[in-house]
PAPAMAR-127579 format. One record per atom (N, C-alpha, C): x, y, z; residue in one letter. Coordinates in steps of 0.1 Angstrom, whole numbers, padded with zeros to 4 digits, always signed. Example, Ala and Ser with C-alpha at 12.3 -4.5 7.8 and 13.67 -1.06 7.14 Angstrom:
<recs>
+0132-0057+0078a
+0123-0045+0078a
+0132-0033+0078a
+0128-0022+0071s
+0137-0011+0071s
+0129+0000+0079s
</recs>
This chain:
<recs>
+1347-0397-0106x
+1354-0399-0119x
+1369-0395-0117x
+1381-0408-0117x
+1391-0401-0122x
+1395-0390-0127x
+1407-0389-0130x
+1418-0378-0134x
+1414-0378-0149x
+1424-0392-0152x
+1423-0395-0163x
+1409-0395-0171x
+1401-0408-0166x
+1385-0407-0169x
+1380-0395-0174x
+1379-0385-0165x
+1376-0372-0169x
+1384-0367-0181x
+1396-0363-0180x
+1397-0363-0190x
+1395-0363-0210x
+1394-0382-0210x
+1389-0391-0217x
+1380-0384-0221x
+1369-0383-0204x
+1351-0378-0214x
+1354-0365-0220x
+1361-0355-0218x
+1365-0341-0223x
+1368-0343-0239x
+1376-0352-0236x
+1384-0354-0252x
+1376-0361-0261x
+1365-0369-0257x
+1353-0376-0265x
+1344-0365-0271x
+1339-0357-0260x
+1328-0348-0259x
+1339-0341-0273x
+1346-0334-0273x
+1353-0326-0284x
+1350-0332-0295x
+1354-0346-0300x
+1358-0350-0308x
+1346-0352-0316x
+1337-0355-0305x
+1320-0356-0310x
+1313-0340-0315x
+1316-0332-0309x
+1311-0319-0313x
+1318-0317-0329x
+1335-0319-0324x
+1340-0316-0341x
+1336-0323-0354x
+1330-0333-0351x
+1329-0344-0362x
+1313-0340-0364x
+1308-0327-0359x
+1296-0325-0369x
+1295-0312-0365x
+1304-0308-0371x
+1309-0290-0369x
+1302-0281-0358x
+1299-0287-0347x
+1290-0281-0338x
+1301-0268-0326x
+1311-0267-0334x
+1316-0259-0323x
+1308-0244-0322x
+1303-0242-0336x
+1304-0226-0337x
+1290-0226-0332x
+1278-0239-0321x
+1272-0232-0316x
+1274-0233-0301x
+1283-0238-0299x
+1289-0240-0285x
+1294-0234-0276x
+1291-0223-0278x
+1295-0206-0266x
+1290-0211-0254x
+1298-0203-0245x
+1296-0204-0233x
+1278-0201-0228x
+1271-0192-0232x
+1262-0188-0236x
+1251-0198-0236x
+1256-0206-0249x
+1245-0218-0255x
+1246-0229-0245x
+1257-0233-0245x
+1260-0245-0233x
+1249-0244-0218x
+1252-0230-0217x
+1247-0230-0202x
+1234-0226-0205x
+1224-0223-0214x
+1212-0229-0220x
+1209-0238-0220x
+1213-0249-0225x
+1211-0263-0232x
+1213-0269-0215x
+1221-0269-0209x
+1227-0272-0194x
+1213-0268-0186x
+1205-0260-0182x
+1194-0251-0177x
+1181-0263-0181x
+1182-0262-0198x
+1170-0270-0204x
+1173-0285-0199x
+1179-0294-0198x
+1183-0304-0193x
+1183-0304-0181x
+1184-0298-0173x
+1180-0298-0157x
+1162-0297-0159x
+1158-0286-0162x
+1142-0291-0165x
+1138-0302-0171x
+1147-0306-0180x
+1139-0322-0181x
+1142-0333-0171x
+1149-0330-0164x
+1151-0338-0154x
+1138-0334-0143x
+1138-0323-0141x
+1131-0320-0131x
+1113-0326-0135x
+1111-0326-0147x
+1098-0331-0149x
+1094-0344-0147x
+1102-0352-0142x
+1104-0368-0144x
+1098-0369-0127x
+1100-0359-0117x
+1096-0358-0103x
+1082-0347-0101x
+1084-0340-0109x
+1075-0331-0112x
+1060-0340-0105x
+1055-0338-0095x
+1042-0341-0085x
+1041-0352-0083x
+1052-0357-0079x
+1059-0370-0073x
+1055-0368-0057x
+1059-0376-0048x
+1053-0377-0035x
+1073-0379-0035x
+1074-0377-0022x
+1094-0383-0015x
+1092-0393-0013x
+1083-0401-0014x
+1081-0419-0018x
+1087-0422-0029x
+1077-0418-0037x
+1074-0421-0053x
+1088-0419-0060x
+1093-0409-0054x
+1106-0399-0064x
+1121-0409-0062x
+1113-0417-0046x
+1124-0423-0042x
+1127-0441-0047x
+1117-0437-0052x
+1112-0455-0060x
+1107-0456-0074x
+1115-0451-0083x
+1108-0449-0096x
+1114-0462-0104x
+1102-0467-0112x
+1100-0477-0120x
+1116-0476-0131x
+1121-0489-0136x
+1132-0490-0138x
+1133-0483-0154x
+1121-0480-0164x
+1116-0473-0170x
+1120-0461-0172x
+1114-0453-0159x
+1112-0442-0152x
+1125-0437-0149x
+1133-0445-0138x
+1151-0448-0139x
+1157-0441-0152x
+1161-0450-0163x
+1167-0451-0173x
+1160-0438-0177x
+1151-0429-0178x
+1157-0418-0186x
+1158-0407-0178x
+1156-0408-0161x
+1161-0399-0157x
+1177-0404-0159x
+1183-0415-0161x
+1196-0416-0161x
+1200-0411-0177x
+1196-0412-0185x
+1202-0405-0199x
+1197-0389-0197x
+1190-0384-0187x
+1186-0367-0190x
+1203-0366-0177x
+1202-0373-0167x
+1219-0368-0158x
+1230-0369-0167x
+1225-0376-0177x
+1242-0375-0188x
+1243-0365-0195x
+1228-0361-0200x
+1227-0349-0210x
+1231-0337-0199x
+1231-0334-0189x
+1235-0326-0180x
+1247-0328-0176x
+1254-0337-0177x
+1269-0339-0174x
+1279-0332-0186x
+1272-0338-0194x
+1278-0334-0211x
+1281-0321-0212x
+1265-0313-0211x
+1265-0299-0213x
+1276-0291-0200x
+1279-0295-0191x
+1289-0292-0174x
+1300-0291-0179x
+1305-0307-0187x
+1315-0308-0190x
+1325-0301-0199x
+1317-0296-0212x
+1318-0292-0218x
+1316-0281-0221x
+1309-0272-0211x
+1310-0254-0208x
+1323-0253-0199x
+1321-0258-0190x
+1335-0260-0182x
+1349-0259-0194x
+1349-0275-0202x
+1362-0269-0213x
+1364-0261-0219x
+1351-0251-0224x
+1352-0245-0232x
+1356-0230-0224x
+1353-0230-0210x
+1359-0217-0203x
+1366-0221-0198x
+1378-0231-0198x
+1388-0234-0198x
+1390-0238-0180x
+1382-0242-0175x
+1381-0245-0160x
+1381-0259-0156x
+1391-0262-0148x
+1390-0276-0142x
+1382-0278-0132x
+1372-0288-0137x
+1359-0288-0132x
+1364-0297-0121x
+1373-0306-0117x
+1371-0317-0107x
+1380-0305-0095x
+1392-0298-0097x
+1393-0289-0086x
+1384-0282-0082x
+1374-0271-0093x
+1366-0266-0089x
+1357-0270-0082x
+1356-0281-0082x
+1346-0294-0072x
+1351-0298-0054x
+1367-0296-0058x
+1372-0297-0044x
+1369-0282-0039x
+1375-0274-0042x
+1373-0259-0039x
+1358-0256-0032x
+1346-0260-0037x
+1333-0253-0035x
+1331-0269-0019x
+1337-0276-0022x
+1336-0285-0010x
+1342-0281+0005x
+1357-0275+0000x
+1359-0267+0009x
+1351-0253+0015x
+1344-0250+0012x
+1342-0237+0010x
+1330-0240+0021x
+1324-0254+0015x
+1313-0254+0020x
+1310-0262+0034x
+1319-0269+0036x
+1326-0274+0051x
+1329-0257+0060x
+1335-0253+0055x
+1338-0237+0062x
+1323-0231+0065x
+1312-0229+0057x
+1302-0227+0057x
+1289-0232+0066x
+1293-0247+0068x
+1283-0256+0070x
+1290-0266+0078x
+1296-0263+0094x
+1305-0274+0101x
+1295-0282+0104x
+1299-0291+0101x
+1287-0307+0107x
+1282-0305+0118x
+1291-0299+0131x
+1283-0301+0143x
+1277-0293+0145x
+1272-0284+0138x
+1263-0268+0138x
+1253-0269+0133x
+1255-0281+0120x
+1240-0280+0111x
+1236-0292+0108x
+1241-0304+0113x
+1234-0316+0114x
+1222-0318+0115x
+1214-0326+0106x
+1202-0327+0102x
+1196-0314+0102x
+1201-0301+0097x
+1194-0290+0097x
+1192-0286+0080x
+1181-0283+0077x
+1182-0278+0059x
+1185-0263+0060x
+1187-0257+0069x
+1187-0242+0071x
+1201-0236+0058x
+1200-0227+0056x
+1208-0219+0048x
+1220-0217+0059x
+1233-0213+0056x
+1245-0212+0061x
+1242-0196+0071x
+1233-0189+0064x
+1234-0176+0075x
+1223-0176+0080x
+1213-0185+0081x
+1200-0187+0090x
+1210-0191+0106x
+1221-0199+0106x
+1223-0200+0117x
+1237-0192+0125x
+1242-0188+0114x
+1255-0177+0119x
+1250-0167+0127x
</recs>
């Protein structure tokens, strides 16, 4: 997502909370609740799935794990504005971080944790 783009969804997401006075339950707090509960609904949708099945889901099946990734985007997006953090640096930042952590030729095809191999 763009600069701008991003943005845009910030200034949407606001404008949609203001226009039905939802700010005063919008704490950092509640956000990263609501953010938590939406990752579990996501997670139920795989929930005793096979890495086949999880990898091949019915276009049904699709579409609302694709509306629970928005309800999780929303809630990101919008804890993020609200503690006042730029989420797309903070995105480059933990990338770098994680390249330093995790150099390609050290852990290639490995799932191991960063100090399983240090």
């Amino acid at each position: 997502m763009a600069g701008a783009e991003f943005d845009q969804l910030k200034e949407r997401l606001r404008q949609f909370v203001a226009e039905r006075d939802w700010q005063q339950f919008h704490s950092p707090k509640n956000l990263s609740m609501a953010l938590i509960a939406e990752a579990a609904e996501l997670v139920e949708h795989f929930q005793w799935l096979t890495e086949e099945q999880s990898a091949s889901l019915s276009p049904e099946k699709l579409a609302e794990v694709e509306l629970e990734l928005a309800d999780i985007q929303i809630y990101l997006v919008e804890l993020a504005d609200k503690l006042q953090l730029d989420l797309m640096a903070a995105v480059e930042k933990k990338l770098a971080i994680n390249a330093q952590k995790y150099p390609a030729d050290m852990v290639r095809g490995s799932p191991k944790k960063y100090t399983e191999y240090k």
